[in-house]
Backbone as ProteinMPNN parsed JSONL, in Angstrom:
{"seq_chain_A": "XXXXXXXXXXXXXXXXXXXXXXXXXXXXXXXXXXXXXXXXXXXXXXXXXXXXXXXXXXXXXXXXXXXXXXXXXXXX", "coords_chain_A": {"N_chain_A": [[41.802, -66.27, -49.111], [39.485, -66.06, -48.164], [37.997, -63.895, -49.644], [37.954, -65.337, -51.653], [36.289, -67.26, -50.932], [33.996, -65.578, -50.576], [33.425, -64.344, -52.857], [33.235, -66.272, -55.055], [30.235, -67.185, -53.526], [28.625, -65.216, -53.937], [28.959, -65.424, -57.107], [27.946, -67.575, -57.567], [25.232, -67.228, -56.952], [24.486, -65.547, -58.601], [24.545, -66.651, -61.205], [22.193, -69.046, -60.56], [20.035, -67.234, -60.083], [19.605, -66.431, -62.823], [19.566, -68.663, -64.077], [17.109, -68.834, -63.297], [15.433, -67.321, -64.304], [15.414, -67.443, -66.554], [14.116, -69.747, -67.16], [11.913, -68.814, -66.594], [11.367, -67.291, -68.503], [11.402, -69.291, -70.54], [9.36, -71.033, -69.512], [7.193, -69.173, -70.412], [6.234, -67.479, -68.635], [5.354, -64.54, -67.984], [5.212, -62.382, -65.937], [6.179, -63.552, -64.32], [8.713, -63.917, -64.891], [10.033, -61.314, -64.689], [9.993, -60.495, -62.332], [11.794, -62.185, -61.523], [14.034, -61.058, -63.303], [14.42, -58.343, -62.504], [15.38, -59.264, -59.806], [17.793, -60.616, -60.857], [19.103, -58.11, -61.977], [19.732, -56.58, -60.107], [20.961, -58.073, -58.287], [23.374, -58.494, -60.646], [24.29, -55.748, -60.695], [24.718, -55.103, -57.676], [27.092, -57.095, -57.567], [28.815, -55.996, -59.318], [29.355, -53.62, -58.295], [30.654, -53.904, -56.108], [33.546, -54.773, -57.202], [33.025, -57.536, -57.922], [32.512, -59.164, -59.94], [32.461, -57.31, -63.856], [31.943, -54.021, -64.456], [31.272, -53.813, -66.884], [30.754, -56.389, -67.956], [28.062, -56.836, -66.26], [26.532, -54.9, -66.647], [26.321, -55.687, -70.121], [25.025, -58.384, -69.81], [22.576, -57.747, -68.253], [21.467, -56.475, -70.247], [20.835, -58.198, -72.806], [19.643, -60.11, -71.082], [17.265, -58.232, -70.571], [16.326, -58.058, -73.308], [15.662, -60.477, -73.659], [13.667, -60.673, -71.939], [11.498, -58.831, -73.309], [10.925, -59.344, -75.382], [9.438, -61.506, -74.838], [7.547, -60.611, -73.608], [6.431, -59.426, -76.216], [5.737, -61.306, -77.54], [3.959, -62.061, -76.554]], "CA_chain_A": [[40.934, -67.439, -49.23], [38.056, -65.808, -47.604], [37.519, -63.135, -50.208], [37.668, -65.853, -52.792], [34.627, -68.007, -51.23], [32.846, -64.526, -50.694], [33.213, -64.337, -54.473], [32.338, -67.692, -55.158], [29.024, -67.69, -53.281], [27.883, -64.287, -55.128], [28.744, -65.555, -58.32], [27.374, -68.82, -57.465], [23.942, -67.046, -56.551], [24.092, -64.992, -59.697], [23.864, -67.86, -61.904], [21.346, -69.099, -59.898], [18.949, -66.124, -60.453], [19.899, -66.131, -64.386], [18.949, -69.866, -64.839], [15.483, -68.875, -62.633], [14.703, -66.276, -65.078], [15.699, -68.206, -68.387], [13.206, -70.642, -66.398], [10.725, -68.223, -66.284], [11.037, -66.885, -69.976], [11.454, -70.586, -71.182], [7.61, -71.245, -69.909], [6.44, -67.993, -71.365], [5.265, -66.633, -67.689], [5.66, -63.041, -68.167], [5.282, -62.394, -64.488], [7.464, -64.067, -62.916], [9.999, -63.564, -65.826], [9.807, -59.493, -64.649], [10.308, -60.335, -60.735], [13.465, -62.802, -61.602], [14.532, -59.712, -64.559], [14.322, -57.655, -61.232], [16.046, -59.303, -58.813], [18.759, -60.63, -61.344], [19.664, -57.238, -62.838], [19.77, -55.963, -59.099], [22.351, -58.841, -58.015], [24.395, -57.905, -61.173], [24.354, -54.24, -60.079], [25.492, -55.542, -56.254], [28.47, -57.437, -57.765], [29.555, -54.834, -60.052], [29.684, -52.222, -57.181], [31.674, -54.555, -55.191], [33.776, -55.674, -58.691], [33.125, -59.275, -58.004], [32.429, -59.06, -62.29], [33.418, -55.924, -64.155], [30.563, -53.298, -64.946], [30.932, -53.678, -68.707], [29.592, -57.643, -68.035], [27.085, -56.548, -65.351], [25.539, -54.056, -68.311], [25.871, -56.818, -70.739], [24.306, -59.295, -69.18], [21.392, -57.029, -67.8], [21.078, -55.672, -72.063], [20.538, -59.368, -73.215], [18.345, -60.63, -70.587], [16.317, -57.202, -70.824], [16.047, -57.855, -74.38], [14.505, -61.681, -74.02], [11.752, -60.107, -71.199], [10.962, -57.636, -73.694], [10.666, -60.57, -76.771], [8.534, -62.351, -74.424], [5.987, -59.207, -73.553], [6.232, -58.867, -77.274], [5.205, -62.446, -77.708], [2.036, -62.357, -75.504]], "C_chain_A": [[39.494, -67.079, -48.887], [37.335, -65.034, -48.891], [37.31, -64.217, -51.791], [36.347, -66.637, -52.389], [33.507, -67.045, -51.373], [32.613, -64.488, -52.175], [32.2, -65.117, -55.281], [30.98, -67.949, -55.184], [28.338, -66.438, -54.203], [27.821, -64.864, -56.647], [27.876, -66.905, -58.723], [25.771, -68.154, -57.555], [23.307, -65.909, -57.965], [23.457, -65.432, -60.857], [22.686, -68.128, -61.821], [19.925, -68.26, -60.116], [19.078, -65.814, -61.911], [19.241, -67.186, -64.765], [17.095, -69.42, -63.904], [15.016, -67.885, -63.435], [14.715, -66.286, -66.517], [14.966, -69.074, -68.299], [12.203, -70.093, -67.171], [10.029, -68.076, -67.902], [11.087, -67.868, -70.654], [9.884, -71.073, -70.83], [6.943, -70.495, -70.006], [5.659, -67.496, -69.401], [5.914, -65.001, -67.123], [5.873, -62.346, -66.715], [6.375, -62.417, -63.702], [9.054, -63.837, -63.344], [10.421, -61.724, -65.584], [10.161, -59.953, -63.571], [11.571, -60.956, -61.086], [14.031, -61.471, -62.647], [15.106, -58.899, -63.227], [15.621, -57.731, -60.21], [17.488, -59.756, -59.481], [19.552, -59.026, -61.796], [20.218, -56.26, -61.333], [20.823, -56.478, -58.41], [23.619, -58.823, -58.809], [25.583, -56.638, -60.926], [25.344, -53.987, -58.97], [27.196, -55.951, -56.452], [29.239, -56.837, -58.495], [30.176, -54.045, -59.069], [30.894, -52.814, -56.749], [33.705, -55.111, -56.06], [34.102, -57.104, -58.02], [33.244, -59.427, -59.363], [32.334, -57.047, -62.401], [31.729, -55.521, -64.608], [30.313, -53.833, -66.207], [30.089, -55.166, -68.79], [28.559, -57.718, -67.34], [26.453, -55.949, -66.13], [25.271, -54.767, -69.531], [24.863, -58.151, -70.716], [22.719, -58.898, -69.1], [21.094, -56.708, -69.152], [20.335, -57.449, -72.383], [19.544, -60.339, -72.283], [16.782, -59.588, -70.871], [15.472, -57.665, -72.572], [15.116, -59.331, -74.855], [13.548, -61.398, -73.265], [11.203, -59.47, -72.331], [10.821, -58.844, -75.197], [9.572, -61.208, -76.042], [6.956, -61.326, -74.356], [5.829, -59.242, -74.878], [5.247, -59.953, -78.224], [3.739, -62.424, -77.558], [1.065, -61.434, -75.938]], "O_chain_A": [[38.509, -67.709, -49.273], [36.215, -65.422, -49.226], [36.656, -63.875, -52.776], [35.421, -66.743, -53.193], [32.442, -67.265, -51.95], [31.461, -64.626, -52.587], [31.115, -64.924, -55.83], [30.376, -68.541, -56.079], [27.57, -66.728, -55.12], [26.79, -64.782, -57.315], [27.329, -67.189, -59.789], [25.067, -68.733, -58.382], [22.145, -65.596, -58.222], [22.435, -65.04, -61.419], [21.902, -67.71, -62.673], [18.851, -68.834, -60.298], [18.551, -64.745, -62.219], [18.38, -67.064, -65.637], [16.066, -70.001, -64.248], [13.875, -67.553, -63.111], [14.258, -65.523, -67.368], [14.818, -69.606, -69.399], [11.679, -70.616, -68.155], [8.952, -68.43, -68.384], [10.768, -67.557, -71.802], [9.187, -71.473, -71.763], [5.783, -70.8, -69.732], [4.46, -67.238, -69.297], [6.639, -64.612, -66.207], [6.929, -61.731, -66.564], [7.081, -61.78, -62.921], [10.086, -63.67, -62.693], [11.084, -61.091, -66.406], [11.379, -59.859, -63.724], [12.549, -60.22, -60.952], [14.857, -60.944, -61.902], [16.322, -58.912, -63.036], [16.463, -56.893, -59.888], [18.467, -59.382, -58.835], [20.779, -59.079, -61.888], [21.02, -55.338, -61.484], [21.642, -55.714, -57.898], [24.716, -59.009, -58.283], [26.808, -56.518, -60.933], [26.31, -53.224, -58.963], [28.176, -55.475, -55.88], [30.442, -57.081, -58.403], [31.388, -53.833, -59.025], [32.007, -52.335, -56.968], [34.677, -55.616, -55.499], [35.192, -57.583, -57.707], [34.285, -59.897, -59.822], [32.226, -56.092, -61.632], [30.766, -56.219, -64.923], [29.213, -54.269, -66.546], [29.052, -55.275, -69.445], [27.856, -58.69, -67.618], [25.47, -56.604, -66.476], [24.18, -54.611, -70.079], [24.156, -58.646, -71.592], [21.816, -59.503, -69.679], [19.864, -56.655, -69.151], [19.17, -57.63, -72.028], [18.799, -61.187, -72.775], [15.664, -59.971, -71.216], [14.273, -57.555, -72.826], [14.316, -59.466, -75.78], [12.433, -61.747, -73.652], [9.985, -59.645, -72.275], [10.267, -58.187, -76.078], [8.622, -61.492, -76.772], [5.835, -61.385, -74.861], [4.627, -59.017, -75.022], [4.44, -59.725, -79.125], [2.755, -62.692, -78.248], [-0.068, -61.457, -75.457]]}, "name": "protein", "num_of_chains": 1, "seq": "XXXXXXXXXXXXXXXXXXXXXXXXXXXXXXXXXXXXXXXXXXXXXXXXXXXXXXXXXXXXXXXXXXXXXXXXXXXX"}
């Protein structure tokens, strides 16, 4: 039971840093869309190691956000 809320709150906080950086790239601020890119792809990374989520969706995830920062720089 314990190792399932530990789960929980990571994956809970993963989200969390995915919608703040779909935020970011949703009002075009390139900036801040690179520090959330950052710290999301770094909390993926964390829960992979641990396998809270499996590498192959921790590398997925991190490919497809990488790829809307890099639409947005491409934008501006």
């Amino acid at each position: 039971m314990r190792r399932k809320a530990h789960n929980h709150s990571i994956k809970s906080r993963l989200h969390t840093l995915e919608k703040k950086f779909l935020a970011a790239v949703g009002a075009k601020k390139n900036d801040e869309a690179a520090t959330a890119y950052q710290a999301v792809a770094s909390a993926l990374d964390k829960a992979a190691k641990t396998l809270v989520i499996h590498r192959n969706v921790a590398s997925r995830k991190k490919s497809r956000l990488a790829a809307k920062l890099k639409s947005l720089a491409a934008a501006a």
